[in-house]
C-alpha positions as CSV (number, residue, x, y, z in Angstrom):
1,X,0.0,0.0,0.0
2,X,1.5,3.8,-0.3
3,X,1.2,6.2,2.1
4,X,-1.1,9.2,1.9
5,X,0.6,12.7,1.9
6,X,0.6,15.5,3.9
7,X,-0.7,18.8,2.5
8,X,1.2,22.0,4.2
9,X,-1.6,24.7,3.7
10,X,-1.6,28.3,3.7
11,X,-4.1,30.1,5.6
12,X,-5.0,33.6,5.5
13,X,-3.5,36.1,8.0
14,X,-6.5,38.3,8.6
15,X,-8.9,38.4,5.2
16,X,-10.7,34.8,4.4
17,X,-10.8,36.0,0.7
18,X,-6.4,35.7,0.4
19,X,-6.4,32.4,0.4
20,X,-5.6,30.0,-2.7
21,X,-8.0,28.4,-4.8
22,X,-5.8,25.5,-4.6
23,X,-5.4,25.3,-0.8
24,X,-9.4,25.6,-0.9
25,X,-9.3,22.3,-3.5
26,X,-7.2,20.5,-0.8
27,X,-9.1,21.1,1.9
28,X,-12.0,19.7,0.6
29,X,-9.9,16.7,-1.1
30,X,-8.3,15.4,1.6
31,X,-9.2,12.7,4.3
32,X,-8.5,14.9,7.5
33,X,-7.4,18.1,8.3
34,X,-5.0,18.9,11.0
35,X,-5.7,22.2,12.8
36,X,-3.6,24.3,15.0
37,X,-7.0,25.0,16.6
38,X,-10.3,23.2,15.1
39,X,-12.4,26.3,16.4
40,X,-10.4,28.6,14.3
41,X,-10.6,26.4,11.4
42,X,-13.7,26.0,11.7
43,X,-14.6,29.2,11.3
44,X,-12.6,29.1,7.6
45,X,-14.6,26.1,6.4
46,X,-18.0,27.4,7.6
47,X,-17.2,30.3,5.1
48,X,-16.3,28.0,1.9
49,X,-18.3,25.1,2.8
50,X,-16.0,22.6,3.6
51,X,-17.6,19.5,4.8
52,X,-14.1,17.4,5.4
53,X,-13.2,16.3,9.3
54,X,-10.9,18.2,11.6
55,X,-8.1,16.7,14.4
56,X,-6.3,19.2,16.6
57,X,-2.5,19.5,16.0
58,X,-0.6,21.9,18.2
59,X,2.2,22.6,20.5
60,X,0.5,21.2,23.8
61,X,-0.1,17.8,21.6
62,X,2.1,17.2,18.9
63,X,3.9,14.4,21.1
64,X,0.9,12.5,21.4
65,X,-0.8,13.8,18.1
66,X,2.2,13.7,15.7
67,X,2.9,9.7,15.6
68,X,-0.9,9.5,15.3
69,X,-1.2,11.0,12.3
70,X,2.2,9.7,10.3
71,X,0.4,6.8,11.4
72,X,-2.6,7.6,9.1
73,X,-0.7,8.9,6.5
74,X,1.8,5.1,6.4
75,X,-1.9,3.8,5.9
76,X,-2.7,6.0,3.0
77,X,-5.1,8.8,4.5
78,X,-4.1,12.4,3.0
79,X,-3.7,14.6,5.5
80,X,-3.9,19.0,5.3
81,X,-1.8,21.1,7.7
82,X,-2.7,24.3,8.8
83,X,-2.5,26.7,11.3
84,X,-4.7,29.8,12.8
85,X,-2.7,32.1,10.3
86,X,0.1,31.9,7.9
87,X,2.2,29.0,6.7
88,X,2.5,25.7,9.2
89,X,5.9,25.4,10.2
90,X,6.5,29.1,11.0
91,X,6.0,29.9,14.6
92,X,4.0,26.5,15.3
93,X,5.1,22.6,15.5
94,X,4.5,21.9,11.7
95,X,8.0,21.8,11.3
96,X,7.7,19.0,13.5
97,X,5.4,17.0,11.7
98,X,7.1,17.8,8.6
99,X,10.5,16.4,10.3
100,X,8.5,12.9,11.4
101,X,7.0,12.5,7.4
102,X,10.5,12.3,6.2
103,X,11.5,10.3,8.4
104,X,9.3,7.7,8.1
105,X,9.5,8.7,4.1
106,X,6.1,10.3,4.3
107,X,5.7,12.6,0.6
108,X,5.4,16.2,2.1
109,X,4.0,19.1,-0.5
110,X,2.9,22.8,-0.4
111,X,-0.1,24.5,-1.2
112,X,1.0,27.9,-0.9
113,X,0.1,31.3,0.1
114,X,1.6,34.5,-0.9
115,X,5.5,33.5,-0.1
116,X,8.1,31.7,-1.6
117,X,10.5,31.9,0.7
118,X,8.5,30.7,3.6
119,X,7.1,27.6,1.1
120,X,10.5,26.6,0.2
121,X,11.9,26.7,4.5
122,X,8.9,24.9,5.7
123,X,8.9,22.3,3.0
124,X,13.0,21.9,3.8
125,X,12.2,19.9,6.7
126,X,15.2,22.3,8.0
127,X,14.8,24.2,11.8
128,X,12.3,27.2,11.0
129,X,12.5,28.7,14.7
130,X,15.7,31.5,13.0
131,X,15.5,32.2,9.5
132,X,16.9,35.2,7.1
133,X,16.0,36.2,3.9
């Protein structure tokens, strides 16, 4: 069987309307949805009616959470990453997740927002907590 693949999604910061018509298709393609917090997320869905289930994934979990879902990715669930605002991986434990994926050899991709930069250090699997560019 192949493993699923996990979806690193942009989110807004601030306007509902900035975000990609691509990271919209993913979020409704994909098995589960890992949110930095489901009540914020939920508030995004509710506006483009997006039906597809939410799991928590953040900071006070992602011990717990993060084996869980490279679990359901190894079994072929596709899973979307985001976070209350932004890229995940900046400023939250995506980079985390993204670090257990390739470890376990877990395809990783981007659905980005409006910077490169940021797509290309979060999808590194490299430390995002200092960065320059």
């Amino acid at each position: 069987m192949m493993s699923g693949k996990l979806y690193l999604c942009a989110t807004p910061i601030g306007n509902l309307e900035d975000i990609t018509f691509r990271v919209l298709e993913t979020l409704r393609l994909v098995d589960v949805i890992a949110a930095e917090d489901t009540r914020n997320t939920l508030k995004l869905l509710n506006h483009f009616e997006i039906k597809t289930p939410m799991t928590s994934y953040h900071e006070h979990n992602k011990a717990e959470k993060g084996p869980k879902l490279v679990e359901r990715l190894l079994a072929g669930e596709n899973i979307a990453l985001v976070t209350d605002a932004g890229m995940p991986g900046i400023s939250d434990p995506g980079a985390d997740l993204v670090k257990l994926c390739y470890e376990a050899g877990v395809p990783v991709t981007v659905a980005p927002g409006a910077s490169a930069a940021v797509v290309a250090l979060v999808l590194s699997g490299l430390d995002t907590r200092r960065f320059v560019f």
